[in-house]
C-alpha positions as CSV (number, residue, x, y, z in Angstrom):
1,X,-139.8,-20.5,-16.3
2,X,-142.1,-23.0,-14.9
3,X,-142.7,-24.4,-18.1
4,X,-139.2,-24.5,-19.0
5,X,-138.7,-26.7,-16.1
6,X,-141.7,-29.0,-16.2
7,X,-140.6,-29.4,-19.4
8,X,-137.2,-30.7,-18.7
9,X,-137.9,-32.9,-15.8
10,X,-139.7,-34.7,-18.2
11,X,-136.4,-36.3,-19.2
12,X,-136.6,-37.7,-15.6
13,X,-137.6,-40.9,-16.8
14,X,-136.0,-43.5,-18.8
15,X,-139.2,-43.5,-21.0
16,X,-138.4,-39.6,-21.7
17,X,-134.8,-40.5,-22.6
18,X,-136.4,-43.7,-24.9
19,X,-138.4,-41.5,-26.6
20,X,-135.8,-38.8,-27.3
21,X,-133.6,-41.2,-28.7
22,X,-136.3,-42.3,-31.5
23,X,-136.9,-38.6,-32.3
24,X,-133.5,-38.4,-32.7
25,X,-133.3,-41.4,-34.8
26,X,-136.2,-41.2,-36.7
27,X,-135.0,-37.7,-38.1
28,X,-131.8,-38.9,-39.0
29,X,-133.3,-41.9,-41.2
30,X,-135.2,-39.7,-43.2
31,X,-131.8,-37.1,-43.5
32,X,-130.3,-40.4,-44.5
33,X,-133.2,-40.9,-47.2
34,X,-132.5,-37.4,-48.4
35,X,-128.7,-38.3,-48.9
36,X,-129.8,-41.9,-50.7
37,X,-131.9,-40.5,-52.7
38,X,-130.2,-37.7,-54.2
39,X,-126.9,-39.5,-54.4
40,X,-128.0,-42.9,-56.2
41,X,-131.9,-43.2,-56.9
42,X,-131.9,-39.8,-58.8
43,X,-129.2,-39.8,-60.2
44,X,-130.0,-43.2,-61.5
45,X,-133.4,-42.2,-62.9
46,X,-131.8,-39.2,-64.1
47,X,-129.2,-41.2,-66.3
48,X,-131.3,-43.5,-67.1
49,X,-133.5,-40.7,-69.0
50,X,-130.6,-38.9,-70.5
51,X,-129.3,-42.6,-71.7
52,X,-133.1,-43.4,-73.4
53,X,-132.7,-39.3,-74.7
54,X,-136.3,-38.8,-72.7
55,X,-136.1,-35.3,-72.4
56,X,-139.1,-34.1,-70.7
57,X,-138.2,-36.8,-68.2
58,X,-134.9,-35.7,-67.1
59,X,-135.9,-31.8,-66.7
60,X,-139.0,-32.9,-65.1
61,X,-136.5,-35.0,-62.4
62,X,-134.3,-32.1,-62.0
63,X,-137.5,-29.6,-61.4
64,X,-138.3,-31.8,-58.6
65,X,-135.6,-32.5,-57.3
66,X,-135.0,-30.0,-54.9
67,X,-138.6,-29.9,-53.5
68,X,-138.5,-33.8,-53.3
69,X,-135.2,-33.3,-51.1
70,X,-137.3,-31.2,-48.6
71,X,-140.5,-33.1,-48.9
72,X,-138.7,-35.9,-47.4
73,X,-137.2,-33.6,-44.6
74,X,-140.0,-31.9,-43.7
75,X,-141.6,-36.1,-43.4
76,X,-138.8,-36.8,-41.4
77,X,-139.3,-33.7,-39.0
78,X,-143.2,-34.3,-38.6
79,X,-143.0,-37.6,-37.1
80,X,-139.8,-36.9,-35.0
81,X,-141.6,-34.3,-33.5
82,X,-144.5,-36.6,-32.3
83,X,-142.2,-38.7,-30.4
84,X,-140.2,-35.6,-29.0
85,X,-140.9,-35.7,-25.4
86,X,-141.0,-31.8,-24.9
87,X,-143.6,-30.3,-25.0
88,X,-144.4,-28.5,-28.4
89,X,-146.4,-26.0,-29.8
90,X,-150.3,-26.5,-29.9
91,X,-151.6,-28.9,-31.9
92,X,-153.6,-26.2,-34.4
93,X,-150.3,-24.4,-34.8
94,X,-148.0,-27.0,-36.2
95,X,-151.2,-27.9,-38.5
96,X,-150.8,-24.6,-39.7
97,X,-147.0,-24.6,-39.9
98,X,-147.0,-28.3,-41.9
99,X,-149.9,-27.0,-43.8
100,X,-147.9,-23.7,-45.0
101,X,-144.5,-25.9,-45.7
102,X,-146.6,-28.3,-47.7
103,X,-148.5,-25.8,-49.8
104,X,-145.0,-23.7,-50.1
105,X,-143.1,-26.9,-51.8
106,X,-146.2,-27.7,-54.0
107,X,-146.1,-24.3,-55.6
108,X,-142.1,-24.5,-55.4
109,X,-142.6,-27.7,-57.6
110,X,-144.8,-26.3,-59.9
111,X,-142.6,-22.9,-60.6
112,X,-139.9,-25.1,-61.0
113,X,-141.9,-27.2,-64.1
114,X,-143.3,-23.9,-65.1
115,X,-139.6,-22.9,-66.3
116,X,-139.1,-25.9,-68.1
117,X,-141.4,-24.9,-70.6
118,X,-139.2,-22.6,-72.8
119,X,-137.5,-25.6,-73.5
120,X,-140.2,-28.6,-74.0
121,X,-143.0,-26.4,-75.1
122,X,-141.2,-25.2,-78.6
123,X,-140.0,-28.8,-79.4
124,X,-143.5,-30.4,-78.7
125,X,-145.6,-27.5,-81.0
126,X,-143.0,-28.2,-83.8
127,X,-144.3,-32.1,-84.1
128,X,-147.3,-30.3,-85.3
129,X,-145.6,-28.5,-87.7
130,X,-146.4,-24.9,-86.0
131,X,-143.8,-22.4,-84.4
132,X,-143.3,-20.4,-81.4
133,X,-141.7,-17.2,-81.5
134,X,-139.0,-16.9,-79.5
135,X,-140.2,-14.1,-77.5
136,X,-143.8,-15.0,-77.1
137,X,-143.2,-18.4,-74.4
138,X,-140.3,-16.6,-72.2
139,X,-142.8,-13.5,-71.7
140,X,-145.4,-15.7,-70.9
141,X,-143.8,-17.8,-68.8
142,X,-142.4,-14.8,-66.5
143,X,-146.7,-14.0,-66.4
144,X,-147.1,-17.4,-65.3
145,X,-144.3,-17.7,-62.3
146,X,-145.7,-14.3,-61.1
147,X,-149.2,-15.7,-61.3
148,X,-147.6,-18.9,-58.8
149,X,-146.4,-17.3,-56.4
150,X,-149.1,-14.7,-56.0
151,X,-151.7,-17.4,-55.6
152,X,-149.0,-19.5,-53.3
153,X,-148.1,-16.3,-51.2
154,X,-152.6,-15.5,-50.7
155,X,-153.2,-19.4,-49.7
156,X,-150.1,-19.8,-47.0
157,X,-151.2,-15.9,-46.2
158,X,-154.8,-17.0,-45.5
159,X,-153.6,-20.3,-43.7
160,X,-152.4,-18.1,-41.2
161,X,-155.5,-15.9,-40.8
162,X,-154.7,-12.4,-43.0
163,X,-157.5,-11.1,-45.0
164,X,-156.6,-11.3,-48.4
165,X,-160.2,-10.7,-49.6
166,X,-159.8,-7.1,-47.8
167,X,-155.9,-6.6,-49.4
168,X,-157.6,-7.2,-52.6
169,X,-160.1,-4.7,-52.0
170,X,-157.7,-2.1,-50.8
171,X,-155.8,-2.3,-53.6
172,X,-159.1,-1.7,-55.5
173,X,-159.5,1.4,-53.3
174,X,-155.4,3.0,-53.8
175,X,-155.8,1.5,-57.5
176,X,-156.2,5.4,-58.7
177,X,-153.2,6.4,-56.4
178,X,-151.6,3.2,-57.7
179,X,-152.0,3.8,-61.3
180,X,-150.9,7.6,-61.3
181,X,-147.7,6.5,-59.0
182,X,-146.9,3.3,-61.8
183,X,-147.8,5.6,-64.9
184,X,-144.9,4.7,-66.8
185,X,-144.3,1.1,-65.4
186,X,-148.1,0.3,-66.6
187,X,-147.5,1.8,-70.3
188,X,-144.1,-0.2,-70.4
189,X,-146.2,-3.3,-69.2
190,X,-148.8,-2.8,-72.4
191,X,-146.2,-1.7,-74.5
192,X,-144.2,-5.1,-73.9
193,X,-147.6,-7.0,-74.3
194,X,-147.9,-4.4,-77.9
195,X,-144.2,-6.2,-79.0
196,X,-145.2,-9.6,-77.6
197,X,-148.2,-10.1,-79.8
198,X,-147.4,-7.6,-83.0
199,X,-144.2,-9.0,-83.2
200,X,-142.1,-6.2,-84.9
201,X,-138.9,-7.5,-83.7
202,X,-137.6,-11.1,-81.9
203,X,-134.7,-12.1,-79.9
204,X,-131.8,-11.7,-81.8
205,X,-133.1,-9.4,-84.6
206,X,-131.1,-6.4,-86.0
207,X,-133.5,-3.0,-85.7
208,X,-132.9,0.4,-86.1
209,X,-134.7,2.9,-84.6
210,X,-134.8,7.1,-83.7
211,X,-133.5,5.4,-80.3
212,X,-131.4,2.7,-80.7
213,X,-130.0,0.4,-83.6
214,X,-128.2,-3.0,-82.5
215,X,-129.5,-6.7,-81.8
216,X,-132.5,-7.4,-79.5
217,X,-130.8,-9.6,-76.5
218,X,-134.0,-9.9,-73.9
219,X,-137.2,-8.6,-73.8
220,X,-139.3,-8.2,-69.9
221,X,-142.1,-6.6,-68.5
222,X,-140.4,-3.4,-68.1
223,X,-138.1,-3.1,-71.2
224,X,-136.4,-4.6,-74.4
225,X,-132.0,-4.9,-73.8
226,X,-130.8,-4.0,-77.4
227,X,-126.9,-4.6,-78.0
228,X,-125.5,-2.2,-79.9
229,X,-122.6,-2.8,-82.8
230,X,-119.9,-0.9,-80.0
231,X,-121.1,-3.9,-77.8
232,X,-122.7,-1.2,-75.2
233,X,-126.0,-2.9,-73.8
234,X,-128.8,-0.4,-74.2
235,X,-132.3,-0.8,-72.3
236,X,-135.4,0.7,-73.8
237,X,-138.5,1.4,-72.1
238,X,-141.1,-1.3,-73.9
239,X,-143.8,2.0,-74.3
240,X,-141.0,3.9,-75.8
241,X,-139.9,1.5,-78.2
242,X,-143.8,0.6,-79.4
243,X,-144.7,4.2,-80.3
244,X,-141.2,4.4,-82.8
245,X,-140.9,3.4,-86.0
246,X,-139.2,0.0,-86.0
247,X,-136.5,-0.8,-89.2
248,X,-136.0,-4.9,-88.6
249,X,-132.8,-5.3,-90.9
250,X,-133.3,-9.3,-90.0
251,X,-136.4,-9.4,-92.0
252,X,-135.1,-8.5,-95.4
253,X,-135.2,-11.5,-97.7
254,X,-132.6,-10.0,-99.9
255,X,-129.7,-6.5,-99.7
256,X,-129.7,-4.5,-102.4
257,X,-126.3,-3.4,-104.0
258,X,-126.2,0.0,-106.3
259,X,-123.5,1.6,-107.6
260,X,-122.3,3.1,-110.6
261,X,-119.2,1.9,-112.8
262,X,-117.4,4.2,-114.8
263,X,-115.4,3.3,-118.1
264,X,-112.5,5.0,-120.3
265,X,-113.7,7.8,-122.7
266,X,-111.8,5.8,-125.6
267,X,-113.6,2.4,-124.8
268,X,-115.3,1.4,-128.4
269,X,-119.3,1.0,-128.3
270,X,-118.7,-2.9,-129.1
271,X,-116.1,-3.2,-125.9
272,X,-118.5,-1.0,-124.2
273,X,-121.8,-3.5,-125.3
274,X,-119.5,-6.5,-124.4
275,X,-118.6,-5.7,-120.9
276,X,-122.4,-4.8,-120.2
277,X,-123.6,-8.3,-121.2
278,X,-120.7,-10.4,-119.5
279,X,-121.2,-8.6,-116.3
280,X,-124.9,-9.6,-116.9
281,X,-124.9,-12.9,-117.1
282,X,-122.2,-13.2,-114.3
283,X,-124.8,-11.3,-112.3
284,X,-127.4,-13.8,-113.7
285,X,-125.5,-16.8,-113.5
286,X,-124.0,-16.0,-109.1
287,X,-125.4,-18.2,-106.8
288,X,-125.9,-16.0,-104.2
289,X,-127.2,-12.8,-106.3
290,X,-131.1,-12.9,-106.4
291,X,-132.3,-13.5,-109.3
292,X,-135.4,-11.3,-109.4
293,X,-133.9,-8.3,-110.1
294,X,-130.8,-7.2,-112.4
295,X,-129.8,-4.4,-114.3
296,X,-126.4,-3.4,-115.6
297,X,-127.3,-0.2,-118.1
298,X,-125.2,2.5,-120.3
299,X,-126.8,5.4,-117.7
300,X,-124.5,8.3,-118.7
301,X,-121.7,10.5,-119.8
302,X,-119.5,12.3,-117.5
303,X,-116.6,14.3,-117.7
304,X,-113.9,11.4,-117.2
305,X,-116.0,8.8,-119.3
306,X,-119.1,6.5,-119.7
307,X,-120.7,5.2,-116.4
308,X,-122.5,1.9,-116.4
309,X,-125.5,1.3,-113.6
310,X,-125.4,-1.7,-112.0
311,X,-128.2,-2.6,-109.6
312,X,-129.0,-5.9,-108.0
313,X,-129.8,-7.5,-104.3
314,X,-127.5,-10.1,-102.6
315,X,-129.6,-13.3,-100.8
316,X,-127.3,-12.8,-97.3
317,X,-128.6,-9.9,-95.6
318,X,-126.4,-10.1,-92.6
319,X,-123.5,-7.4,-92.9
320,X,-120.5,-10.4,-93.4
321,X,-122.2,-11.9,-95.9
322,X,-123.3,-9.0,-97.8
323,X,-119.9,-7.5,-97.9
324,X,-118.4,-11.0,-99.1
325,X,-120.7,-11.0,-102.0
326,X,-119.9,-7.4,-102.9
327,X,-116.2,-8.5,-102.7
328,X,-116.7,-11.4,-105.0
329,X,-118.9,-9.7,-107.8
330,X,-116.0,-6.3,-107.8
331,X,-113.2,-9.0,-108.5
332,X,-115.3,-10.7,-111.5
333,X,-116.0,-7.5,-112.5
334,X,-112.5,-6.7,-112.8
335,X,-111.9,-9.9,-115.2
336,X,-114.2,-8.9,-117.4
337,X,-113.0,-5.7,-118.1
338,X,-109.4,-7.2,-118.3
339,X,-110.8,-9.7,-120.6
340,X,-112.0,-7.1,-123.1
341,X,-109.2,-4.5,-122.6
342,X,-111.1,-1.7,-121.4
343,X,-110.1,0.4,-118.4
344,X,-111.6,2.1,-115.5
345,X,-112.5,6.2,-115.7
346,X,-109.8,7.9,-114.0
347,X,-111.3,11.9,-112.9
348,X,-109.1,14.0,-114.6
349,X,-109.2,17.8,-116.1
350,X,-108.0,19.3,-119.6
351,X,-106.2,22.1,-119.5
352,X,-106.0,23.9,-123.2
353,X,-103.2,26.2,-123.4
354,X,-103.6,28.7,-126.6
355,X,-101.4,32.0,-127.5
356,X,-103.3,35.0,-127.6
357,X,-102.8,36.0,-131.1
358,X,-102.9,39.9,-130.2
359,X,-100.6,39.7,-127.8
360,X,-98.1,38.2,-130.4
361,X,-99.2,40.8,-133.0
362,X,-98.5,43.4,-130.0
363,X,-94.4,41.8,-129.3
364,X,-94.0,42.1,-133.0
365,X,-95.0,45.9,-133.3
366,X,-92.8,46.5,-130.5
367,X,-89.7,44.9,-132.2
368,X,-90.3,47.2,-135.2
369,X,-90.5,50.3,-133.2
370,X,-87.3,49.4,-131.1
């Protein structure tokens, strides 16, 4: 209580109230500084970098802007606070409370430049003519934010006098407790870095596995989100999904289409050598058929007439575009065989109805007898 009220007949004087006053001041300037410059000098630079399309520039302004903002308050407060006319803390404790709001907005800063990276980093590597997988820079880039603030949490941590040499080495101590505890969240962890740098899969791949079939959405530390065709989001343990075998639809360069065609029992062997090399060449001559492999063959006689084998890959693997192709070589199909008047094998039975001649030899002898 005495301090309390030494303190506050400091104001007393009409120095006390003077200085008070320019505290006062002084911190709104540099409030006012923090409005200017957000409203009109940032925004300026900022259009001015969208304008010139100077990319890196305006994410760079909007990763600092924020931290700027509170640079310029936390300014504003230190040299208020040297004309404030109470009595403050002691001199070592506001170093150590400027010290741990400076070192707090540097590492703010550079997390916030550390997430602009997805998007630069790419764009710059392609210049070179090289490519970055889509999940390899968002997996590292979570590594690297966690890696900022652990360094920015130990240095404001050993500002204020905690041992983080001895945390360290206690963790090194538990690590045996901590590893059996984290069993499964440790194999996730290597299983993610197994997917990262194997690359079975990317973001927005179609897999299939004994688990899960659907597109990849986002991969993390932990596990891989997989949206499946019913639009139900599914999340995968990263160690479950790197000891499966992995089907990656996305990767096929070409779909194969298979099926057999059957033809009337009356069609004539010239009809039937006709329609084989029309549909062919149409196979041949389709854009979007590949053109590596095609065979359309007499493969065999069934009951309801002569089937042709037709096997050939489509160059859209994704499901729409397969089925479009598919559609498209069925109705050419169908001209050719309109063309050259031969029809489709309809399943059907014969049934062969024959009189028993001893049971008409047997109605006979009974007439004869009546």
């Amino acid at each position: 209580m005495q301090e309390v009220s030494k303190s506050l007949n400091q104001f007393d004087g009409i120095e006390a109230w003077t200085e008070l006053g320019i505290s006062i001041g002084i911190l709104l300037i540099f409030l006012l500084l923090r409005k200017v410059f957000t409203t009109y000098i940032f925004k300026f630079l900022l259009r001015i970098a969208e304008k010139r399309k100077i990319e890196f520039a305006a994410n760079l302004m909007l990763a600092l802007e924020r931290p700027v903002r509170w640079l310029i308050v936390l300014i504003g407060v230190i040299i208020s606070l040297h004309y404030f006319p109470i009595d403050s803390p002691s001199d070592e404790l506001k170093s150590k409370i400027y010290r741990s709001f400076f070192v707090f907005l540097f590492f703010w800063t550079i997390f916030n430049i550390s997430s602009i990276l997805t998007i630069l980093f790419p764009k710059l590597v392609s210049k070179f003519g090289l490519e970055v997988d889509q999940i390899v820079l968002p997996f590292f880039t979570k590594i690297i934010k966690l890696i900022i603030i652990a360094f920015g949490a130990s240095i404001i941590a050993e500002e204020w006098g905690f041992n983080v040499d001895g945390f360290v080495a206690g963790l090194g101590l538990g690590g045996l407790a901590f590893a059996l505890a984290a069993k499964d969240t440790v194999s996730n962890f290597f299983g993610g870095i197994v997917i990262v740098t194997e690359k079975p899969f990317t973001i927005g791949d179609w897999i299939k596995t004994p688990s899960v079939e659907g597109t990849i959405e986002d991969i993390t530390f932990r596990s891989t989100k997989v949206r499946t065709f019913a639009q139900a989001l599914v999340t995968v343990p990263n160690a479950t999904l790197s000891n499966e075998p992995i089907i990656n639809w996305s990767k096929m360069g070409k779909r194969q289409i298979a099926f057999h065609l059957g033809v009337n029992v009356t069609t004539p062997k010239e009809k039937l050598e006709n329609v084989i090399k029309d549909i062919e060449s149409m196979l041949i001559e389709h854009k979007e058929v590949h053109p590596e492999t095609i065979l359309v063959k007499f493969d065999e006689f069934s009951h309801s007439g002569f089937n042709l084998y037709l096997y050939f890959f489509t160059n859209a693997t994704d499901f729409g575009g397969y089925l479009s192709i598919k559609e498209d070589v069925n109705f050419k199909i169908m001209e050719i065989l309109e063309r050259e008047e031969v029809q489709i094998a309809i399943p059907s039975q014969a049934f062969i109805l024959q009189k028993d001649s001893n049971v008409e030899a047997m109605n006979e002898f009974e007439s004869m007898r009546d």
